[in-house]
N, C-alpha and C positions, 0 to 999 in steps of 0.2 A: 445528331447521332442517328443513324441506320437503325432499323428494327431489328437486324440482326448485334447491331454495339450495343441496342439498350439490352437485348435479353440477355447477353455476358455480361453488361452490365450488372443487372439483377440477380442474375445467378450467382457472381461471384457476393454480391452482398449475403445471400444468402446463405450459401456455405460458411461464410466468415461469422455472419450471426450465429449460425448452428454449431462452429467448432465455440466460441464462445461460450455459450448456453451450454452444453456438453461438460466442457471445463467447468464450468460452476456447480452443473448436476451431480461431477465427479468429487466436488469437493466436500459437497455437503451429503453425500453419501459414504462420505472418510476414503473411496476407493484411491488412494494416490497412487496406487498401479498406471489406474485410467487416466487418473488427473496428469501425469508427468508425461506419457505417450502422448496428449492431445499438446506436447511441448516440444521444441525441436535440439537436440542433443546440446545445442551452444547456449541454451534462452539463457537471457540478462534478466534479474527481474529485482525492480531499484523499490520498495517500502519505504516509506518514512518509520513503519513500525519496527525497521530493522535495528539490531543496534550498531553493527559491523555492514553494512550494504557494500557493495549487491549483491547477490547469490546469480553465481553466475555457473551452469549448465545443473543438467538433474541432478547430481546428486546433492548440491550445494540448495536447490531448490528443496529437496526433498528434506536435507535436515532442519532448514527454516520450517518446513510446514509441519514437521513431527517437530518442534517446540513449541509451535501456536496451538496446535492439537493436545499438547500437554500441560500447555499453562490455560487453554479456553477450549474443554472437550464440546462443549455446546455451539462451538464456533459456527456461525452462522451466516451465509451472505443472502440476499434479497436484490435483485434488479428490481429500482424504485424509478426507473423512467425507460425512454425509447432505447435502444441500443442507438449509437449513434455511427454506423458504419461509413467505410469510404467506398466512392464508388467502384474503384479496383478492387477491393474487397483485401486491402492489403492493411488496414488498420481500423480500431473499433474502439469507440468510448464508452464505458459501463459503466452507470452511475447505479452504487450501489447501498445499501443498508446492512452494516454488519450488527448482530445480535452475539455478546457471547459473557460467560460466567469464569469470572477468574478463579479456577478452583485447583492450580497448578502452580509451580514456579516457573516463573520467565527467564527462560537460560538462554543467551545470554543476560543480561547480566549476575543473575541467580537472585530477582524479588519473590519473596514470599509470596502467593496466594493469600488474595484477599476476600475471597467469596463474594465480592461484590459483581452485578451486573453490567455489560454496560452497551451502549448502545447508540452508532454515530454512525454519519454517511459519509459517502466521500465519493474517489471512481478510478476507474483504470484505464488507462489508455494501455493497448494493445498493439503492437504489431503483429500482424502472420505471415508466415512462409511457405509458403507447401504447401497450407494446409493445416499447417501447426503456429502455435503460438511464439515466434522469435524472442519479442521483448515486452517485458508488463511493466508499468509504471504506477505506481500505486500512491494517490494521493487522499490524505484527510489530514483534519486538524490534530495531530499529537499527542497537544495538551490537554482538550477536550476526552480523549479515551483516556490518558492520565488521569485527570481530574476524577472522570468515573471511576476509574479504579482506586484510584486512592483512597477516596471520600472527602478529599478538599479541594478550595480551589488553590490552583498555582499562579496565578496572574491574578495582581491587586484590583480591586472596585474600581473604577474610575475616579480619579478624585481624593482618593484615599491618600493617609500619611503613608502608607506603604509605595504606592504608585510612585508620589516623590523621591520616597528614599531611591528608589530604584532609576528613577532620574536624575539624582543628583549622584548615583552611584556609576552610571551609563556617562556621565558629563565627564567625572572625572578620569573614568576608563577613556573615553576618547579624547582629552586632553595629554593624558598619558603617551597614547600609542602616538599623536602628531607629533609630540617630541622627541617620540622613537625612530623618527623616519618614514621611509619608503615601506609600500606595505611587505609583510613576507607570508610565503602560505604555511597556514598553520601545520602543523609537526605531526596531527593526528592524536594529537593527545593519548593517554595514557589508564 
């Protein structure tokens, strides 16, 4: 690479860092005026915390972020490592720490607030466009932020009669379904 390819190089990494970094400033300043402009009119942006994914362009982004804002006002993100940029400056990995206080209901589905805290990492793969954020992908453990919140766990001890049952309940479930045929896709449930 040319000393002129590596400084585009770097520069795009950098902008891509900085609309990044921007977008997070914007969120944990509650501004989602700013937060949804650093996005580009189409963005996809796939949660596992969703209940309905994906929220696809701003306004659909925006009402996901006003129910996380409502069920977790203290909502909180943290970069807990490198930004992990591409060198075209077209995609970026954010490995982050969320902090937040369930003192809202979760709409959808409409859980009670639990006033409990909770607190788990996870990361987002990013693509950008322009200059704006195209597509977010948001990856963490689920049940893990469940578990926080609830106050219990949801997956048995290892070892446990519970475990079993759940093995021998999974055996029978897939015994089932090979008798049923060819797979089909699920229906989306209900």
């Amino acid at each position: 690479m040319t000393a002129t390819g590596h400084e585009a190089a770097v520069d795009a990494r950098t902008r891509a860092a900085a609309t990044v970094r921007a977008l997070l400033e914007a969120w944990n300043a509650r501004d989602l005026d700013r937060f949804l402009a650093l996005l580009t009119e189409d963005v996809y942006w796939h949660d596992l915390g969703m209940m309905h994914p994906p929220a696809i362009g701003r306004a659909a982004v925006r009402d996901f972020c006003d129910s996380v804002l409502r069920a977790f006002p203290d909502f909180s993100f943290a970069i807990r490592g490198a930004l992990c940029v591409a060198e075209d400056g077209s995609a970026c990995v954010v490995p982050w720490t969320i902090t937040a206080t369930n003192t809202g209901p979760v709409e959808p589905p409409g859980m009670a607030p639990t006033g409990r805290r909770l607190r788990f990492d996870g990361f987002d793969y990013l693509q950008i466009r322009d200059g704006r954020v195209a597509r977010i992908e948001t990856r963490f453990d689920p049940a893990d932020a469940l578990e926080q919140m609830l106050g219990f766990a949801l997956r048995p001890r290892a070892g446990s009669l519970a475990e079993r049952c759940l093995v021998a309940v999974q055996h029978a479930v897939a015994a089932w379904v090979r008798r049923r045929g060819p797979a089909r896709a699920p229906s989306g449930g209900t």
